[in-house]
N, C-alpha and C positions, 0 to 999 in steps of 0.2 A: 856125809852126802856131798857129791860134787856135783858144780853147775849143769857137766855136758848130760848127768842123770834127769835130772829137773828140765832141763831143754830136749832130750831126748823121749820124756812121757809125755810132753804136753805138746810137742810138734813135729816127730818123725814124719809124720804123713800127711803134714800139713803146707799149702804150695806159698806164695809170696805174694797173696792178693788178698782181699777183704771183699767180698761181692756185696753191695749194697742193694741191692734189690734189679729190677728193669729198669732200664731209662736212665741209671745213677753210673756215674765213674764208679772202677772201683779203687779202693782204697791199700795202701802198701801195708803189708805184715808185720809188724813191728813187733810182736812176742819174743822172740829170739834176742830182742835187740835190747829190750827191756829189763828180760831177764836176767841180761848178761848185765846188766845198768844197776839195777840193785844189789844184784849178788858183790860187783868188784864196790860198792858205796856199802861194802859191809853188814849188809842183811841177812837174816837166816834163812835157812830152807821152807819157814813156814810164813814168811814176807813173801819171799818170793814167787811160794804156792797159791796164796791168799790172790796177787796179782795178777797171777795166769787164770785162773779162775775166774776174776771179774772181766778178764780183757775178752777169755773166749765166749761169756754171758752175753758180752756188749756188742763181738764181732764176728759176724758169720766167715770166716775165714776159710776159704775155698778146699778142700780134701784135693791131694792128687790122685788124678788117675792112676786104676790100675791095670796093668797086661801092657802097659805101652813100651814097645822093643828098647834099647837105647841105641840113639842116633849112629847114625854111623861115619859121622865128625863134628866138630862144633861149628864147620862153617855153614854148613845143613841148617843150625837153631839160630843162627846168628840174628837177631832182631824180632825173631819167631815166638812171638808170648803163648802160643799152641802148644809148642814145642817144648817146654818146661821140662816134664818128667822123662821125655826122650835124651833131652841132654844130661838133667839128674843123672840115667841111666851110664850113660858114658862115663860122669865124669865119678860115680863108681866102684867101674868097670876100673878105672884109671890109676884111683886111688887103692887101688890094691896092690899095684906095682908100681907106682912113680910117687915121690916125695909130694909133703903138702905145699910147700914154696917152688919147686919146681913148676908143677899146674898153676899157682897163682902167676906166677911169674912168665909163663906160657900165654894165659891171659892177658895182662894188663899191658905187656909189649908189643901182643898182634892187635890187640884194640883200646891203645890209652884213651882213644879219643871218645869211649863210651862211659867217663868218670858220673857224669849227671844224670845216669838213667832213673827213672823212677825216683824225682826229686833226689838225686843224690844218694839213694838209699842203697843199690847196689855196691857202691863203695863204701857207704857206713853197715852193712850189713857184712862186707868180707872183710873190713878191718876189725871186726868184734868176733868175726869166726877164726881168724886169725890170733886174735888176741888170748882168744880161748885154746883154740891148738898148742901153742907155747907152754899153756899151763894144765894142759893136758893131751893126753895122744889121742883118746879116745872121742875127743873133737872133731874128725876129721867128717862125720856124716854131715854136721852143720857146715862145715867147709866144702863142702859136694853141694848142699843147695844155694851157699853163697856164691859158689862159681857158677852154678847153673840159672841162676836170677839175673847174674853179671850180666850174659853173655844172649840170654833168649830176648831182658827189655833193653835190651842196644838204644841209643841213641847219640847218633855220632852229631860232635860239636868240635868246629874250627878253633882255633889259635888265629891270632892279631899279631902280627908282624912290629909296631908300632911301639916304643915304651916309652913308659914314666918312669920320675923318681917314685921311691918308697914314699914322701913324703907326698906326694902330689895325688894320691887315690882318691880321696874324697871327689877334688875338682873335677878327676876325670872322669870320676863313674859321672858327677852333675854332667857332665859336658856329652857323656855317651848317651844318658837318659836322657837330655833337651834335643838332641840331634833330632829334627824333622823325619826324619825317616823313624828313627826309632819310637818317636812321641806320637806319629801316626799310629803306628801299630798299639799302645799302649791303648791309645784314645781310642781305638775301635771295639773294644771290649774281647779282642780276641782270646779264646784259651790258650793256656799253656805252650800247648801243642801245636797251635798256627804259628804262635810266637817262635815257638825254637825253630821246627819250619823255615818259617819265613827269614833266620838270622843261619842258617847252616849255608850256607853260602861261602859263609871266610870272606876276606878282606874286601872291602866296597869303600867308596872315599866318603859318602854318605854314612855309613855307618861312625862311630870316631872309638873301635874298641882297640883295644891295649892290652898290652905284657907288664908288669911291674922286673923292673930293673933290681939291681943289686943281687945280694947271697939269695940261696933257694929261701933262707933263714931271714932273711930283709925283707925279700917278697911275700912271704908268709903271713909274716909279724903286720907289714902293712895291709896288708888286707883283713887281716882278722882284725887288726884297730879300727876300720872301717866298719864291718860290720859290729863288731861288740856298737857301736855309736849311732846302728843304724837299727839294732836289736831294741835301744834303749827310749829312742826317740817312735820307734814305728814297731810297735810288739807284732811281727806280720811271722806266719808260720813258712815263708820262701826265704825268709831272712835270717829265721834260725837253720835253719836246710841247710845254708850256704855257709854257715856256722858249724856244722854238726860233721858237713860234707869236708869243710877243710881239717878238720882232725881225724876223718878216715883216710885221708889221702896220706895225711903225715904220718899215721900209723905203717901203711902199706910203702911209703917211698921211698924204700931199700929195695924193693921190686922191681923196681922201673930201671931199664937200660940206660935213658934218659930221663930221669926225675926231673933235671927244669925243666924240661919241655912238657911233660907230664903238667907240671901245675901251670905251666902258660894255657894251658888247654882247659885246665881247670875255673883258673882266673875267664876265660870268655865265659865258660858255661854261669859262671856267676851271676856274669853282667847281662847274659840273656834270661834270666829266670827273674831278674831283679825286674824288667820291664812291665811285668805284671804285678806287681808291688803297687797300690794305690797308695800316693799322696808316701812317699820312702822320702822321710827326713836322716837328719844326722845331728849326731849332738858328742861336744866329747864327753862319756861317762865317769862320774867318780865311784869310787870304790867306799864301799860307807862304811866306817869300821863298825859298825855296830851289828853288821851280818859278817860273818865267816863262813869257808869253807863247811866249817860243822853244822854251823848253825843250817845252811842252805842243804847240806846232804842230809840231815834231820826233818827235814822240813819236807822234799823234796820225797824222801823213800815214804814217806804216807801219801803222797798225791796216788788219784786214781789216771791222773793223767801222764800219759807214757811220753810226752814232750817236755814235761816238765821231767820228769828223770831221767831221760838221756841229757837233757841239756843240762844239770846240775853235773852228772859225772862227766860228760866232755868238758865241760866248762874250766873246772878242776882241775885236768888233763891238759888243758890245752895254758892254761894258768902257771902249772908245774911249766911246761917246755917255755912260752912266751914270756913270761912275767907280767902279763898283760892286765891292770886292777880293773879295770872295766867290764871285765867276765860275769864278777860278781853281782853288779849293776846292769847288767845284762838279763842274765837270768833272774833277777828282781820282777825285774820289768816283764818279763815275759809271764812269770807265775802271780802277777799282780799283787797287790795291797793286802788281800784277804791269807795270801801263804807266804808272801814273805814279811807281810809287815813296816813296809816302805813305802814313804809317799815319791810321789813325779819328782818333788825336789830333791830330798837325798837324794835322789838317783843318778842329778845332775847335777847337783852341790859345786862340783870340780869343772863345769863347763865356765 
């Protein structure tokens, strides 16, 4: 049995939203992402069926429409969350005749600047459908809804002209969160959605946001140190996002015509999602050897919670590329005392 079999019976026809009832946001689909999250942490096909099962019990996961024509371009869907299965439809229509890295790459250079749409999830949901095409061909239907989620929840986010060292993140994300302007809008209890709103704009002297300097690979490294130490101290679910988000973008970053510029775009969207983070400390995390890799994907494939096992297998992932021990400590923290076994101190042992 292969993955795309298991991700194909349990969500062909299933759209990218979670409907929570009237009156409620709705929530992002995260089955796909899951699945694909167990299966590569070495689970079998009856793990994996076990957790599809519990997730669509728990989630009323929106069905797509059906009879709806496909668009008749993607600039038609562009930002159009109506527009869903019209774009599906296109995009195909498309993949029947054009490569799969072609279309992504079609993508993500006519709109880098939509990296954070749906928490991030657009680009962590095409870097896992991609991850899965590679390792097999017959992937590409989840690659047709990954581009079509891309592209229908758009939200375009500016780039900061302005840099740091690698070394200087911490101070500046402090210095961009105390900014009067910025600390207004936290202080006002606005959503999400006013927040980014309100920061799409791009550069303001009032604002104080930033590009990290150095290799794509310095800029990276520092920011993921950042958040691993902001995972660890503020277990917040925008701050694993921004954690989850930055190893889909480095899955996909051979796409981009301009990769640094791509993560300079990335790096803003960070620092405006971080705004609504209540009370976002930092600590630096130690790596406790008395958890591992194993120990944490063991741990990790029996949760019922789909945050806690994408973040162990990114975590891993991003651990291999960075070196970063803090990852480990990260996701401690995040799945708490009761699944990993670790108090507040180990965690921060090495601060």
């Amino acid at each position: 049995m292969a993955l795309v079999n298991i991700v194909e019976d349990d969500g062909w026809d299933l759209g990218p939203v979670v409907d929570r009832g009237p009156g409620r946001s709705r929530f992002v689909n995260h089955l796909p992402m899951g699945q694909a999250a167990l299966w590569r942490m070495g689970q079998d096909e009856e793990r994996v069926r076990r957790f599809s099962e519990h997730y669509l019990k728990r989630n009323n996961v929106v069905k797509n429409r059906t009879g709806i024509p496909p668009a008749a371009s993607l600039a038609d869907c562009l930002g159009k969350e109506e527009r869903y299965e019209a774009c599906l439809g296109w995009f195909h229509q498309e993949l029947s005749r054009r490569e799969v890295d072609d279309l992504i790459r079609e993508v993500l250079n006519r709109w880098p600047r939509g990296l954070s749409g749906g928490l991030f999830h657009v680009t962590i949901r095409l870097a896992y459908a991609w991850d899965g095409w590679q390792e097999n061909r017959e992937y590409k239907r989840e690659v047709a809804r990954a581009l079509a989620y891309y592209v229908t929840y758009y939200r375009e986010t500016p780039a900061y002209g302005r840099e740091v060292d690698p070394e200087a993140v911490p101070g500046a994300v402090s210095r961009f969160l105390q900014a009067p302007a910025v600390r207004s809008l936290a202080d006002s209890g606005s959503s999400l959605g006013t927040v980014l709103k309100a920061l799409a704009g791009g550069e303001d002297p009032e604002v104080p946001g930033f590009r990290v300097g150095g290799t794509m690979e310095e800029a990276a490294g520092a920011l993921l140190g950042f958040l691993t130490g902001a995972l660890v101290a503020t277990p917040n679910i925008v701050v694993l996002h921004c954690i989850t988000g930055l190893h889909g973008f480095w899955v996909l970053r051979d796409h981009f015509e301009r990769p640094r510029e791509a993560l300079d775009l990335l790096t803003a969207a960070m620092l405006h999602h971080l705004v609504i983070v209540e009370d976002l400390a930092w600590t630096s995390p130690a790596s406790p050897d008395v958890l591992s890799w194993a120990d944490i994907w063991a741990s990790a494939s029996q949760s019922s919670d789909v945050h806690t096992i994408k973040l162990a297998y990114t975590g891993r992932e991003l651990d291999r590329l960075f070196g970063l021990p803090g990852l480990r400590a990260a996701w401690a923290s995040w799945a708490g005392p009761e699944t990993s076994g670790l108090t507040k101190d180990q965690l921060t042992a090495g601060s």
